[in-house]
N, C-alpha and C positions, 0 to 999 in steps of 0.2 A: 644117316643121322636123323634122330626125331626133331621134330617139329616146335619150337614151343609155340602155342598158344598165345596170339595176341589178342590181350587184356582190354576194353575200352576206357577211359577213367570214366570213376562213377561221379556223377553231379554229385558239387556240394553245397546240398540243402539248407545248413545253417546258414551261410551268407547269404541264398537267398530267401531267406527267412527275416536273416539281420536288415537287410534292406529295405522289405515291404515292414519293419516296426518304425522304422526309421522316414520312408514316407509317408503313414498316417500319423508319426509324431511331429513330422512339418505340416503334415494338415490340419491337422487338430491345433499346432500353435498356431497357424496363420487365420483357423476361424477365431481361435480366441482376440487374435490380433484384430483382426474385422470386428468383433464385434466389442471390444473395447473400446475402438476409436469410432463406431457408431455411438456409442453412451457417453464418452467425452465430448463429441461432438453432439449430442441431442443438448446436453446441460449448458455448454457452451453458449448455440443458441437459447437456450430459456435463460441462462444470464447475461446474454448480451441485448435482449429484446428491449427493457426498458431504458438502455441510450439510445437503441436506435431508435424508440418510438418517441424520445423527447427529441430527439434531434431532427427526427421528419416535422413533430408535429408544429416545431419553431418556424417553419418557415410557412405553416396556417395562416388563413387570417382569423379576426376573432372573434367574426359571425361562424366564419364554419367550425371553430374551436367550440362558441357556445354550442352549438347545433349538436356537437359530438357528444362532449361531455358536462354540456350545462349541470344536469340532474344528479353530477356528482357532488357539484361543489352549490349545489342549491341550500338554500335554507327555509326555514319555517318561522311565521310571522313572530314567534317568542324566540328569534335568533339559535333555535335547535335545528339539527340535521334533519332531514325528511329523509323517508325510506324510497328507496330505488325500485320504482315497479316495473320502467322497462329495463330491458337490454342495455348497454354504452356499448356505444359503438366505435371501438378502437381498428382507429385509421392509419395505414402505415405510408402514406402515399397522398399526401395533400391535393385537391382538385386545383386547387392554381397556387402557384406557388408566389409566395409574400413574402416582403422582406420589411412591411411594416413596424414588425417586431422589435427586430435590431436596430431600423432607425430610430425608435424610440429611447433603447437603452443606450445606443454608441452617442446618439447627437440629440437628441430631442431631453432627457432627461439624464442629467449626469447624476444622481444620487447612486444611480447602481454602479456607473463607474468609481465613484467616488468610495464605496463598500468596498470593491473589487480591489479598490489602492488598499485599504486597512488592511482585507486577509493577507496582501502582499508586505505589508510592513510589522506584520506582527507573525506571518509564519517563518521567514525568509531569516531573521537573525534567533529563531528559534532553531533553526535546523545549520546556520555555521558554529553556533558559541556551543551547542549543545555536543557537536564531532567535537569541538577540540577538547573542549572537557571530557567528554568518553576516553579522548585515543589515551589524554595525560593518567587519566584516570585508570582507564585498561593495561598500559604498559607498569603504572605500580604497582597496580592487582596483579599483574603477570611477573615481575620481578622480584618484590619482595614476598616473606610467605612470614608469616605467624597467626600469632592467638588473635589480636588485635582485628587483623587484615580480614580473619577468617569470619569475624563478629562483623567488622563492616559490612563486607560484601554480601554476607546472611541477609543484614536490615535493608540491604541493595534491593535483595530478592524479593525481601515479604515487601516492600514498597512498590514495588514493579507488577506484585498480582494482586495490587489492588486496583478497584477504579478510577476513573475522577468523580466521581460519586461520592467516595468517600472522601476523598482528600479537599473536598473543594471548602468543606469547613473549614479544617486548618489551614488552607491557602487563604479564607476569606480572611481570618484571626491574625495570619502574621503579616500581609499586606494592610491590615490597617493599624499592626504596630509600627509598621515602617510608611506609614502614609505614603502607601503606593497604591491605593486603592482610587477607579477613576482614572489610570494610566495606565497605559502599555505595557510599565515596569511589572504588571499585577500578573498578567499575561506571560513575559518573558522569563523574570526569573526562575517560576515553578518549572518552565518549558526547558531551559537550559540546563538544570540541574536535574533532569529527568532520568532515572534510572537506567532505561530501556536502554539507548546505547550504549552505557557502561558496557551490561550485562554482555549485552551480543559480540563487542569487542572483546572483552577479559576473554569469554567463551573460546571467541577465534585465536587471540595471541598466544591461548595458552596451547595452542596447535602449533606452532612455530618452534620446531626443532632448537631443544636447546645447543646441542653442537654447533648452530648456525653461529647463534649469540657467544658462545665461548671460543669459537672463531675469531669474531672478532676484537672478543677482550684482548686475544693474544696477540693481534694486529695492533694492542697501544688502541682502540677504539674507547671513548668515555660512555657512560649512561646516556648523554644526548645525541654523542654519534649514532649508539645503536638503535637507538628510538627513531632517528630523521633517516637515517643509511640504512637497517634492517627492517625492524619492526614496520614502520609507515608504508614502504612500497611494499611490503606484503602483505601488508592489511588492508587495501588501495578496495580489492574488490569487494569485505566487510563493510568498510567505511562510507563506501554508494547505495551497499543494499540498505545499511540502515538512515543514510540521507533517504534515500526513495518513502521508507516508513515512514519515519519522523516526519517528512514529509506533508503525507495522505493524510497521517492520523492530523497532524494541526490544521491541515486544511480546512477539514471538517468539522473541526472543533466548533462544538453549539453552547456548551453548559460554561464552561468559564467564562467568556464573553459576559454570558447574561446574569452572573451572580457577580464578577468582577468590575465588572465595566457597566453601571446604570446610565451613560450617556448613550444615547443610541447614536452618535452620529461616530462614534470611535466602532462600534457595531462590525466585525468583516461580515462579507455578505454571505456566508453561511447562515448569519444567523437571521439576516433580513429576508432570504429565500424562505422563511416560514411564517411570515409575515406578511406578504404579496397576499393583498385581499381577492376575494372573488371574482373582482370585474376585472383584473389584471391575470385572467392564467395564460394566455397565448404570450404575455411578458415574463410568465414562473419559466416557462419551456424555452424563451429566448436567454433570459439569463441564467438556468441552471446548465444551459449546453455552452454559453460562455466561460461558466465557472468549472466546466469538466476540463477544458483543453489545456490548463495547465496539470492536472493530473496525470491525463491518458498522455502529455506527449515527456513528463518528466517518465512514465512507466515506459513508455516504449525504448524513450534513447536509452533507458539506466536498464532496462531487461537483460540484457547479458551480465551486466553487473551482479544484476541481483542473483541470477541463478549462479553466478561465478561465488558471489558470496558464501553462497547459502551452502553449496557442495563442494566447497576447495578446502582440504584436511589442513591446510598448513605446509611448508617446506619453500622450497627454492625449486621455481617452475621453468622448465627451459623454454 
């Protein structure tokens, strides 16, 4: 009997060919990964530098605050700026730490408190009256549809990409037809009837599956069931992101204050934070790190909110 001849199997090259593309294409993604989340993180720190530099330098006292940045906030004997010949010297780390500051603004001088109540009584029913009108407002824009509807919500649009810049004219003209000018009313109305959450709401409802909704017509469900029972808890994460907005933006709010409201003691203390003279800055840096913490702790609890908002298409989530 002959022999057959045994064979060896020949290596196969292409897999491992397939292989070595497959691990310089996880290395080459993991540097791009490296080195995105070093450039996220560089920017990071260069926007988060100036809270933390006011928030250290609040707890200075206000010899060593002059000493640091006197030369910034100097002036010249015809009340002009003078040029900065040396260096400032930005300190992240105070040589003794003071709490002079705060006792000034918490107990020693209530005006900043007293500021600090205003921006809470005039942003605070800006951002509930302003949801409910949105959702009411959103679920018609999402339910009914015509010529009418379509004209509205157009004049929605081109009203929302304009400033308060421009509107502050015409807020200043119908506030003093309705002698609401000098009141809070001057403030809230324009704030409540603000575009912005309409927009973001319609945007989102009109993500919600209509099956859902013609579900429950067929359940005997009315127009306000589906609105309280449907529509509202799935628009739960919308309805926070754009609280969190509306928010931040009235917080900040400087210009209507100052063309609406000529009394300064109705003033929220945004607007008095530019106003702290010269020989008060170690109190600018006390009270602007008081006036951040209702921000940064509305943004942190509502963050899942908000990113939930901002990327959830619509439907029924298990």
């Amino acid at each position: 009997m002959r022999r057959e001849k045994l064979t060896r199997p020949q290596p196969d090259f292409s897999v491992k060919r397939d292989k070595k593309r497959a691990k310089r294409r996880n290395r080459v993604h993991t540097v791009k990964i490296a080195i995105a989340t070093l450039v996220a993180a560089a920017f990071a720190i260069l926007f988060l530098l100036p809270i933390v530099l006011t928030i250290t330098n609040s707890f200075m006292s206000s010899s060593e605050i002059s000493a640091n940045y006197g030369s910034v906030f100097a002036t010249s004997e015809s009340g002009g700026k003078v040029y900065i010949s040396e260096k400032v010297n930005l300190k992240f780390i105070p040589d003794m730490v003071s709490f002079s500051q705060y006792i000034t603004v918490l107990l020693k001088s209530p005006e900043y408190l007293l500021k600090f109540w205003n921006s809470v009584v005039l942003v605070v029913p800006i951002v509930v009256f302003q949801l409910l009108v949105a959702t009411l407002a959103a679920y018609g824009f999402t339910r009914y549809r015509g010529r009418l509807r379509e004209i509205i919500f157009f004049s929605y649009i081109i009203l929302m990409l304009m400033p308060y810049q421009v509107t502050l004219v015409p807020n200043y003209l119908v506030a003093g037809w309705f002698n609401t000018l000098d009141t809070n009313w001057a403030i809230w109305l324009p704030g409540i009837f603000s575009p912005f959450a309409v927009y973001l709401l319609t945007k989102f409802m009109r993500r919600i599956p209509t099956s859902v909704i013609e579900a429950a017509q067929i359940d005997g469900a009315g127009e306000w069931q589906i609105f309280r029972r449907v529509c509202f808890p799935l628009c739960k994460g919308a309805i926070c992101s754009a609280a969190i907005l509306v928010f931040i933006d009235y917080w900040n709010m400087v210009e209507q204050p100052l063309i609406l409201l000529s009394d300064a003691e109705k003033h929220p203390l945004s607007v008095f934070l530019s106003k702290i003279n010269q020989g008060e800055i170690g109190l600018a840096f006390a009270v602007a790190t008081i006036y951040m913490i209702p921000s940064i702790f509305v943004f942190l609890y509502g963050e899942e909110y908000l990113v939930d908002g901002i990327t959830y298409q619509g439907g029924i989530k298990g």
